[in-house]
C-alpha positions as CSV (number, residue, x, y, z in Angstrom):
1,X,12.8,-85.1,-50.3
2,X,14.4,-86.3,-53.1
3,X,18.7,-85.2,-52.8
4,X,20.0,-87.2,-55.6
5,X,19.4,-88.5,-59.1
6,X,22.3,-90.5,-60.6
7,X,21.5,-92.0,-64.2
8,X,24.3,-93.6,-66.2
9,X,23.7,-95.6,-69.8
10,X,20.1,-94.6,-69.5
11,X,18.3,-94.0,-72.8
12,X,20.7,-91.3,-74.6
13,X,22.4,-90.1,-71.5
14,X,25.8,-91.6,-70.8
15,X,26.0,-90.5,-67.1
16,X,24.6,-87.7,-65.7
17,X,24.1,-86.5,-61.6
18,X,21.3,-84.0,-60.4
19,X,21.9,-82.4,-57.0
20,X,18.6,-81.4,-55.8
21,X,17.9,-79.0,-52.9
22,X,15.1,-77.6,-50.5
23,X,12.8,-75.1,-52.4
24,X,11.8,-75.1,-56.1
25,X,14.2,-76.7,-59.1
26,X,13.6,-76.1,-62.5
27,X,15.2,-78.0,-65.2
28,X,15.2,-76.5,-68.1
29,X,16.4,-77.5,-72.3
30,X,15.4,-77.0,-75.7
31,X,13.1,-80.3,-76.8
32,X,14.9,-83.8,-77.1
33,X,17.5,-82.6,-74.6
34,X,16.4,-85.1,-72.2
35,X,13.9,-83.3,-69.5
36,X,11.5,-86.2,-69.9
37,X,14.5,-89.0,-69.3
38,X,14.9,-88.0,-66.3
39,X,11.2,-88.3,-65.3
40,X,11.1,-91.5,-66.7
41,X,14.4,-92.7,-64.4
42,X,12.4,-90.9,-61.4
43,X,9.6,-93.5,-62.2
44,X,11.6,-96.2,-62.2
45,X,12.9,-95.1,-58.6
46,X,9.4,-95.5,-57.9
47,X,8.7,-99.0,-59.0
48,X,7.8,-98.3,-62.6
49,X,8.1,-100.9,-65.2
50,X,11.6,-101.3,-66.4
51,X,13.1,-102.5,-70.1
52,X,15.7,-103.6,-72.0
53,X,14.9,-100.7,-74.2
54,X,15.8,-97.8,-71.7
55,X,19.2,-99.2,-72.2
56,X,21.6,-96.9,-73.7
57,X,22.8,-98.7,-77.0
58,X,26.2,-100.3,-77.0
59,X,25.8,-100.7,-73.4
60,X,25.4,-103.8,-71.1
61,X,23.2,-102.5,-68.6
62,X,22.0,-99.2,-67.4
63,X,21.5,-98.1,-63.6
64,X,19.5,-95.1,-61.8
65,X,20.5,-94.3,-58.3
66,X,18.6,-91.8,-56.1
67,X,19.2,-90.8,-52.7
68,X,16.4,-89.5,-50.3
69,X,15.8,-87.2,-47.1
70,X,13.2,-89.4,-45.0
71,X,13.8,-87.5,-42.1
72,X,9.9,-86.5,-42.1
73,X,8.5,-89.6,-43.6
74,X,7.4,-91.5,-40.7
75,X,5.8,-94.1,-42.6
76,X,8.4,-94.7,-44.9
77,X,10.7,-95.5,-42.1
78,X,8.1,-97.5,-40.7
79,X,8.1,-99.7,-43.6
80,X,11.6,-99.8,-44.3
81,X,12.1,-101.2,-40.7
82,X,9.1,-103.8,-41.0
83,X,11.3,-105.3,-43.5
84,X,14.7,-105.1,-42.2
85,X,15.9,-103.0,-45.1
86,X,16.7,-99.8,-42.7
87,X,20.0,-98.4,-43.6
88,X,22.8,-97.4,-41.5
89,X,21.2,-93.5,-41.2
90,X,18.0,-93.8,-40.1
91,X,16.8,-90.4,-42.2
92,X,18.1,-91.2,-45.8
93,X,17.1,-93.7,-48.3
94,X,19.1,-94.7,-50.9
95,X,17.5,-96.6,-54.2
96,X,19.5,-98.1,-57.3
97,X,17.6,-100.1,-59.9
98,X,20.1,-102.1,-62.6
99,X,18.3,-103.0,-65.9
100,X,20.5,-105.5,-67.6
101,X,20.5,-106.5,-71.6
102,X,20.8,-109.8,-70.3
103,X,17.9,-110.9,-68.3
104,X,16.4,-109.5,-65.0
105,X,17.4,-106.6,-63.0
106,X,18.2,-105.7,-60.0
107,X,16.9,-103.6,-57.5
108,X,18.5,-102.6,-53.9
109,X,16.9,-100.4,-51.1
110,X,19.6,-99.4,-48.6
111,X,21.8,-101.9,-50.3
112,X,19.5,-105.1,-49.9
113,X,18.0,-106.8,-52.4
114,X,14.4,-106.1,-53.3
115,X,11.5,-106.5,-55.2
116,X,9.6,-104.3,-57.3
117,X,6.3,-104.5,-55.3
118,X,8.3,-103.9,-51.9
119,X,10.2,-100.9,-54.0
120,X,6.6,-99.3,-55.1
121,X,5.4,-100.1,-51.3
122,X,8.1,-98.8,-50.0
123,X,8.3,-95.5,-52.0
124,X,4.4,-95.0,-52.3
125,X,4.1,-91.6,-51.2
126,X,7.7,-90.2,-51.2
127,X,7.2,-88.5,-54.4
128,X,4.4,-87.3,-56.4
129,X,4.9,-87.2,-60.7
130,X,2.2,-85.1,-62.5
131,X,1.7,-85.6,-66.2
132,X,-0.8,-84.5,-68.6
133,X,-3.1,-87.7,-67.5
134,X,-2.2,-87.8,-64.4
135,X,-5.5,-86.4,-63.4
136,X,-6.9,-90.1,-63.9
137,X,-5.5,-91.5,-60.7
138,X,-8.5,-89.7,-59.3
139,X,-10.5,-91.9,-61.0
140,X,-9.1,-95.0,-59.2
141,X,-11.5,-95.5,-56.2
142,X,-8.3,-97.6,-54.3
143,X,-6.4,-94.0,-54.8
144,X,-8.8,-92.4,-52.7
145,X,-8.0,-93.8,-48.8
146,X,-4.3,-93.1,-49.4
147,X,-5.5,-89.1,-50.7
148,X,-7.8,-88.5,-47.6
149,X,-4.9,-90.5,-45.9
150,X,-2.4,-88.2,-46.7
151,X,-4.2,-85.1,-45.9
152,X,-5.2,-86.6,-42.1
153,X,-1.1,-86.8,-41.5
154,X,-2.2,-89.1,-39.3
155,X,1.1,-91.4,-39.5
156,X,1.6,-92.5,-36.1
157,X,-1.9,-93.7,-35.9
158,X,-1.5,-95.5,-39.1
159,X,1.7,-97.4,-37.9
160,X,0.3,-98.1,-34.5
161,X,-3.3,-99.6,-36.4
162,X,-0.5,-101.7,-38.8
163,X,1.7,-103.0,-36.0
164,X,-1.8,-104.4,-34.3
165,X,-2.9,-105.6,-37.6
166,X,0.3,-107.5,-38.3
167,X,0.3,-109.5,-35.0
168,X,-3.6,-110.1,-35.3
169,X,-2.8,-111.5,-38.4
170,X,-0.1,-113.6,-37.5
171,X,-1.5,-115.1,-34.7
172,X,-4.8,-115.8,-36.3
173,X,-2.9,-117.4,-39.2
174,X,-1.4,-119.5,-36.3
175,X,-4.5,-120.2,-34.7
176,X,-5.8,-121.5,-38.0
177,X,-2.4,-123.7,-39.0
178,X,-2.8,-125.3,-35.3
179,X,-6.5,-126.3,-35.6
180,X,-6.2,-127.4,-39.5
181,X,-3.5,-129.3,-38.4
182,X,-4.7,-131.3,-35.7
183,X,-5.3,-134.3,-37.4
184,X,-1.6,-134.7,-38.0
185,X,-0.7,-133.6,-34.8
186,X,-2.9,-136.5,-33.2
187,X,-0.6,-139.0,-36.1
188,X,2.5,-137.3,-35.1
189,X,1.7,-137.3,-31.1
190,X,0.5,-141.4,-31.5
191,X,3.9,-142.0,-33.1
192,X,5.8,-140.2,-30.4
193,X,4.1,-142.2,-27.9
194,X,4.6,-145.5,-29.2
195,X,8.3,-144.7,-29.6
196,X,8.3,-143.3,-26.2
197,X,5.9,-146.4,-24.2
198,X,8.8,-148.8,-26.2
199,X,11.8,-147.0,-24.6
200,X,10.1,-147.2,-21.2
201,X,9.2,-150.5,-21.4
202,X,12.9,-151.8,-21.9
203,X,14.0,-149.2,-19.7
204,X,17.5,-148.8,-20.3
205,X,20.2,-147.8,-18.1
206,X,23.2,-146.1,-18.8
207,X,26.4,-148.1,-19.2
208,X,24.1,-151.4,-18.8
209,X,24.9,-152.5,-22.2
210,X,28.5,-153.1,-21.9
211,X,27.9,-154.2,-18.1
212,X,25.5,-157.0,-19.6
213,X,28.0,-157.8,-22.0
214,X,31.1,-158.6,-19.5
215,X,28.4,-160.5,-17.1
216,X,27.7,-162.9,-20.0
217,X,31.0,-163.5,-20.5
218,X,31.5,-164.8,-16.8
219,X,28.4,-166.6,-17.1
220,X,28.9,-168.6,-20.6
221,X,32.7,-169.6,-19.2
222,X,32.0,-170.1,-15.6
223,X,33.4,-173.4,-15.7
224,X,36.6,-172.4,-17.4
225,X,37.3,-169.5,-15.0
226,X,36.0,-171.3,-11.5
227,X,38.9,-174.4,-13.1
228,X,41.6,-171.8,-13.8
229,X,40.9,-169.7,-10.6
230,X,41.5,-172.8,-8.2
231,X,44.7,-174.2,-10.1
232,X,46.2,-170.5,-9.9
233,X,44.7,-170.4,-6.3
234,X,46.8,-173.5,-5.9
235,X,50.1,-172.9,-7.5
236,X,50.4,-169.5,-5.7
237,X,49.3,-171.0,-1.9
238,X,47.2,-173.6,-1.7
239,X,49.2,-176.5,-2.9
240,X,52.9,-177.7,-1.6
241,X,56.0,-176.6,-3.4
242,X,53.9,-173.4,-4.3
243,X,55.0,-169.9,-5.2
244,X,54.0,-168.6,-1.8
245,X,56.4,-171.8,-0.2
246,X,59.0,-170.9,-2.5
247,X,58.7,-166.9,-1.7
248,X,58.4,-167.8,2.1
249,X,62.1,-170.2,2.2
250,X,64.0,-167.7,-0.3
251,X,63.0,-164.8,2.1
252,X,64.3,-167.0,5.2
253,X,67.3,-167.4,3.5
254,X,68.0,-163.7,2.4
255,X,67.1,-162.5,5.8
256,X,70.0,-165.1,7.4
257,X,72.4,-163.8,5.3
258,X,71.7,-160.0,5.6
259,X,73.1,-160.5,9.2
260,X,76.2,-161.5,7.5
261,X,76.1,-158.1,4.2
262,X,73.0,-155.8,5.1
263,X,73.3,-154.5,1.5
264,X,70.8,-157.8,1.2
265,X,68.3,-156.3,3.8
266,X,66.3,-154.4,0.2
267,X,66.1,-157.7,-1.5
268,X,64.8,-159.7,1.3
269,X,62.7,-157.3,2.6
270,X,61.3,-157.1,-1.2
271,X,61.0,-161.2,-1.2
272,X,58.7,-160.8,2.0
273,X,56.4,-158.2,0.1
274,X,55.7,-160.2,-2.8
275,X,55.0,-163.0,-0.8
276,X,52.2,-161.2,1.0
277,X,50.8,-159.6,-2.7
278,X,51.0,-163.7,-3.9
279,X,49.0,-164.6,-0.9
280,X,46.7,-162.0,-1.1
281,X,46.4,-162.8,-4.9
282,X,45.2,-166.2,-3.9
283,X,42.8,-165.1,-1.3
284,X,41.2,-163.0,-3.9
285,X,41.0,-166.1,-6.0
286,X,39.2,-168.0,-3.4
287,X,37.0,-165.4,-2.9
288,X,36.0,-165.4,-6.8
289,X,35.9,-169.1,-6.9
290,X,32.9,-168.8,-4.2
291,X,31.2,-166.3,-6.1
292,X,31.0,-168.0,-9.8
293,X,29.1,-170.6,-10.5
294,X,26.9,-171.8,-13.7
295,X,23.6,-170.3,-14.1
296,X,21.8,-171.3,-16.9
297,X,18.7,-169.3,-15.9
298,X,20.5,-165.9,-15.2
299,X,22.4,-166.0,-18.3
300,X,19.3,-166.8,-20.9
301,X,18.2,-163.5,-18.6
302,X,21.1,-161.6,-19.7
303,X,21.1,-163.1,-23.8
304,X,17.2,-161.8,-23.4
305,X,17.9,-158.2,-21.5
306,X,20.8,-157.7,-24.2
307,X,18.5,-158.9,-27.0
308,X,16.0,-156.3,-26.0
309,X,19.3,-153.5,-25.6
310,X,20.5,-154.2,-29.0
311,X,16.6,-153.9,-30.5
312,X,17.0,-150.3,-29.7
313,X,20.0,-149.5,-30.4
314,X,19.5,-151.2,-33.8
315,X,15.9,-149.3,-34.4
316,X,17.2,-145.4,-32.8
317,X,20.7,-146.1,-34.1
318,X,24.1,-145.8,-32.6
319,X,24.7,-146.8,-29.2
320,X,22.5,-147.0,-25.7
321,X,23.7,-143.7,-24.9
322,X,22.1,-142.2,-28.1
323,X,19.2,-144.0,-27.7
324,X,18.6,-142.3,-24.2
325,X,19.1,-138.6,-25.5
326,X,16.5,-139.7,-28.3
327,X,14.2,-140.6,-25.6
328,X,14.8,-137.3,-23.5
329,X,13.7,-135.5,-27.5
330,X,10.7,-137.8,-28.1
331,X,9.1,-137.4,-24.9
332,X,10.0,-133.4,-25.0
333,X,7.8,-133.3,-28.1
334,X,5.0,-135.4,-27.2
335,X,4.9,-133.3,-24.2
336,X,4.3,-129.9,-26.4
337,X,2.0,-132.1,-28.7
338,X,-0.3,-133.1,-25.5
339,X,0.0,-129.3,-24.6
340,X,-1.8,-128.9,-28.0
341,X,-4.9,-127.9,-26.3
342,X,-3.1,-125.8,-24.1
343,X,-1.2,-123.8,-26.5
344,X,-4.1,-123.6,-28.6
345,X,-6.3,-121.9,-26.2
346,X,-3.7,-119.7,-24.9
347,X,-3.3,-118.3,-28.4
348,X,-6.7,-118.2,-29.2
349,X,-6.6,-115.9,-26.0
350,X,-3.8,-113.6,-27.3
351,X,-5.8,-113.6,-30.8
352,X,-8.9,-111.9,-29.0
353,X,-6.5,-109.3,-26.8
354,X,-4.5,-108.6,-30.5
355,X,-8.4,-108.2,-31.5
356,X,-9.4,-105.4,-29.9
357,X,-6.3,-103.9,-29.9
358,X,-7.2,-104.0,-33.9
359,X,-10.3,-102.9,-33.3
360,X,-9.4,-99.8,-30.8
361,X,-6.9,-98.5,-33.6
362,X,-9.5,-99.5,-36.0
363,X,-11.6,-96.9,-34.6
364,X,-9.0,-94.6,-34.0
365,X,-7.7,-94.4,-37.3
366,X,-11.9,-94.3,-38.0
367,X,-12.6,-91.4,-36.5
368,X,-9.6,-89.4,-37.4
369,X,-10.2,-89.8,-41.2
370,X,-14.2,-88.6,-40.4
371,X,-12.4,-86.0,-39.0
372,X,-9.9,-85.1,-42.3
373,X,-12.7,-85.7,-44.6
374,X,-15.0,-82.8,-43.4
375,X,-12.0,-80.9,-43.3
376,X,-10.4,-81.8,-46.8
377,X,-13.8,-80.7,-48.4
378,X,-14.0,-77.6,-47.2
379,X,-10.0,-77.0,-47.9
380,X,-10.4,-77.9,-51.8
381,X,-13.4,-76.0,-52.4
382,X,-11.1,-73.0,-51.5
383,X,-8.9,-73.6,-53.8
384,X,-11.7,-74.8,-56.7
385,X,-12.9,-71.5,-56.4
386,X,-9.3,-69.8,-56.9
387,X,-10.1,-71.9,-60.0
388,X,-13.5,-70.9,-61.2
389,X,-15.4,-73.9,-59.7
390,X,-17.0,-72.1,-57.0
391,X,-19.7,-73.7,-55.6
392,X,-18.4,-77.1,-56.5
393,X,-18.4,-80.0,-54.0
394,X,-15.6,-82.8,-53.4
395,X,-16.5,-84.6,-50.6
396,X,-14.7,-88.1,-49.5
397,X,-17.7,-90.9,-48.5
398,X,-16.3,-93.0,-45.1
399,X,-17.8,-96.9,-44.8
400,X,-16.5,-98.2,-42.1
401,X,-16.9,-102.0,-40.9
402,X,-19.4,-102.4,-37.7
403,X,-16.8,-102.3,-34.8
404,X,-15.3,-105.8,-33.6
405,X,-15.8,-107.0,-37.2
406,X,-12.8,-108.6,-38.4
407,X,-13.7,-109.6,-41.7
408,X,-13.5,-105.7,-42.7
409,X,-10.2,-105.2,-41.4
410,X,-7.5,-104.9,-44.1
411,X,-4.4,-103.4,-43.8
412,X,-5.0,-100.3,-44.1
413,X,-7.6,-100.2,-41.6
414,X,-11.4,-100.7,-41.3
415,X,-12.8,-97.7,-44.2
416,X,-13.5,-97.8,-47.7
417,X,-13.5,-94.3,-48.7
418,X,-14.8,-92.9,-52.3
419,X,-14.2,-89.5,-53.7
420,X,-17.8,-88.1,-54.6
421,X,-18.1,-84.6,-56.5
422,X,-20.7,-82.1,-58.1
423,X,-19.7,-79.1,-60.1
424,X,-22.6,-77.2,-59.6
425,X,-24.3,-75.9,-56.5
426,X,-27.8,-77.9,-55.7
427,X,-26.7,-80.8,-57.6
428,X,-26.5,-83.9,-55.6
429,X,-22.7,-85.4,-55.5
430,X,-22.0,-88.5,-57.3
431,X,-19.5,-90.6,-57.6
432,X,-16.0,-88.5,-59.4
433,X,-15.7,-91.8,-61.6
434,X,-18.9,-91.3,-63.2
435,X,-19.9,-87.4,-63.9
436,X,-16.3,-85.6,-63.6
437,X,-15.7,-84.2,-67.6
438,X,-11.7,-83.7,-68.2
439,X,-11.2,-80.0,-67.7
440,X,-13.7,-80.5,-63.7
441,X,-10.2,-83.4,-63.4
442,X,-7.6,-81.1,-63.9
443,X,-8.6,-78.8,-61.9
444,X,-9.5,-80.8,-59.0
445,X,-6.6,-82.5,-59.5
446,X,-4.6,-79.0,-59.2
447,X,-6.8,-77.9,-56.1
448,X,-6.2,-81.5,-54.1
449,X,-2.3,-81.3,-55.0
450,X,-2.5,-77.1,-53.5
451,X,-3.9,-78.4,-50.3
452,X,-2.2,-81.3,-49.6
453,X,1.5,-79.2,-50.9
454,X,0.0,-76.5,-48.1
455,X,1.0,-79.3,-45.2
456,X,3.8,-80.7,-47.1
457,X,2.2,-83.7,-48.0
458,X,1.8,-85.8,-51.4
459,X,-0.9,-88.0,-53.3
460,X,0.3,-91.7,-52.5
């Protein structure tokens, strides 16, 4: 129900505010006082076609704002939720279109940003508009599904048929993407592989590189470090006059003469500790000279191990350690490439469960508009004969795609419905587009809008 109409620099209103309530409004004026500007601002709350010209002049821009009571319109919150444009109270709406002298407007639903087509989806059904032509909309075959729709009040079987639809449709759509695409899958997953056969054929470590590194070091200077470890060997130990000797006499000395002050007991008890480092110093030494040596062969096996390291790290960029987390990423990807098959036959499964879930609301929603057309027939030729049409037939014709067959699904189900009529008794119905005259419209128009107003409902 609609609350709230706010209009401000539209056509010749400057601002203006219509508070609406439950029962019947009239709005009343002498002509040219602006009854039919409000209309048109109501159409353009309903996705009508907006222009510069309904800009009031001297203005900039001009904005109509309408607030809404959704609280029994399932299927408007339905769709408001399928595109996250819900607002913060489930049960009201709130609509403000902004036509600007200065290029495109701007339309918000609930305070998001919107189209025009979402705005007219959105809205289709919240409000019903009669003019003098209106009548014609009958005449629109792709009317008639949403007029037999809305007199079902079948909403929750509409959304539940929608919600299956949807995620049909999505994972066919995937199904469809995965098998078009297999070519460059197979390109993509022969890529990864080579990448990932290269990586595991060099088979890097972590930490090798700079551990290669410090061994070629040794090894390229083996000579210069085995000659300076066995003179330092000798001038701490090994040779006479060496620091060890030296360390060894001064600490004889000290010790001789802390007898005589023990203040010197520290110092020559320090003189006999770094005597014991220096000689353990030079039996490291020894030890180290036993274990270098020149090895030409080992070394042109580092320069080619590093060669191979560096390759890498030159062709997957920055360091070794980069080059290993790329390899943990490629081969995570091949993997879900090589499950291609895999995936693809598991959704192909979930596209035939999402099927006849289709297909069962399919049917559904099938058999409950059977149901509301027999009935809808025999409720407006009630009210044609309130009307002096007595005896005249509107009856709504059901085609409905064989069951399991997707290619007549759509999203509005699995029907095509057309409105057939004939004015007089014993005259076969025909199609309303063809034989209705003007004055059979109106009327039928009238009697369809007393029934469905009778449940509460509107033309969508």
């Amino acid at each position: 129900m609609l609350l709230t109409l706010r209009i401000r620099n539209f056509a010749i209103i400057d601002a203006a505010e219509l508070e609406l309530g439950p029962g019947f409004t009239v709005i009343t004026g002498e002509t040219g006082a602006g009854k039919s500007i409000l209309v048109n601002a109501l159409t353009l709350i309903l996705g009508g076609r907006a222009s510069a010209e309904l800009i009031r002049a001297g203005a900039d821009a001009a904005e109509v704002e309408a607030l809404f009571d959704i609280s029994d319109q399932p299927v408007v919150r339905a769709r408001l939720a399928d595109r996250q444009l819900a607002g913060d109270d489930p049960d009201l709406l709130v609509v403000r279109r902004v036509i600007s002298t200065k290029g495109r407007g701007r339309i918000s639903i609930n305070g998001g940003l919107a189209s025009v087509a979402t705005l007219a989806e959105i809205v289709r059904g919240l409000v019903d508009i009669s003019g003098q032509h209106e009548q014609q909309s009958l005449l629109i075959p792709d009317n008639h599904l949403g007029i037999l729709d809305a007199f079902a009040a079948h909403d929750q079987l509409l959304v539940d048929y929608r919600a299956a639809f949807a995620a049909w449709h999505a994972a066919q759509g995937e199904c469809d993407r995965l098998r078009h695409g297999e070519e460059e899958l197979l390109r993509r997953a022969d890529y990864l592989r080579f990448q990932v056969d290269e990586i595991e054929r060099v088979a890097p470590q972590p930490g090798e590189l700079e551990a290669l590194e410090n061994e070629r070091r040794r090894l390229a200077h083996a000579e210069r470090l085995k000659r300076g470890a066995q003179l330092v060997e000798g001038l701490l130990y090994g040779e006479d006059g060496s620091a060890f000797d030296r360390l060894s006499k001064s600490a004889a000395e000290l010790e001789g003469l802390a007898r005589l002050d023990q203040t010197l007991g520290p110092i020559a008890a320090a003189v006999v500790a770094a005597g014991k480092e220096v000689q353990e110093a030079a039996r490291e030494l020894q030890r180290y000279d036993g274990r270098i040596d020149a090895d030409p062969a080992r070394l042109e096996a580092v320069d080619d191990r590093l060669a191979e390291l560096r390759r890498l790290v030159r062709k997957h960029g920055g360091d070794l350690e980069q080059v290993l987390t790329r390899f943990a990423t490629l081969k995570a990807e091949l993997a879900g490439l090589e499950d291609s098959d895999g995936r693809l036959a598991r959704l192909e499964a979930e596209v035939t469960a999402l099927a006849r879930r289709v297909a069962d609301a399919a049917a559904a929603l099938s058999r409950s508009r059977a149901a509301a057309a027999e009935r809808l027939g025999k409720a407006v030729a009630v009210e044609l004969a309130d009307l002096d049409l007595g005896g005249a037939v509107l009856a709504a014709n059901l085609a409905s795609a064989a069951p399991g067959d997707a290619s007549g699904w759509g999203p509005d189900g699995a029907d095509r419905v057309e409105l057939v009529w004939s004015a007089n008794p014993g005259e076969p119905v025909r199609p309303l587009v063809r034989i209705a005259s003007g004055g059979e419209l109106s009327r039928l128009m009238l009697a369809v809008k007393r029934v469905l107003s009778s449940r509460d409902l509107e033309i969508g």
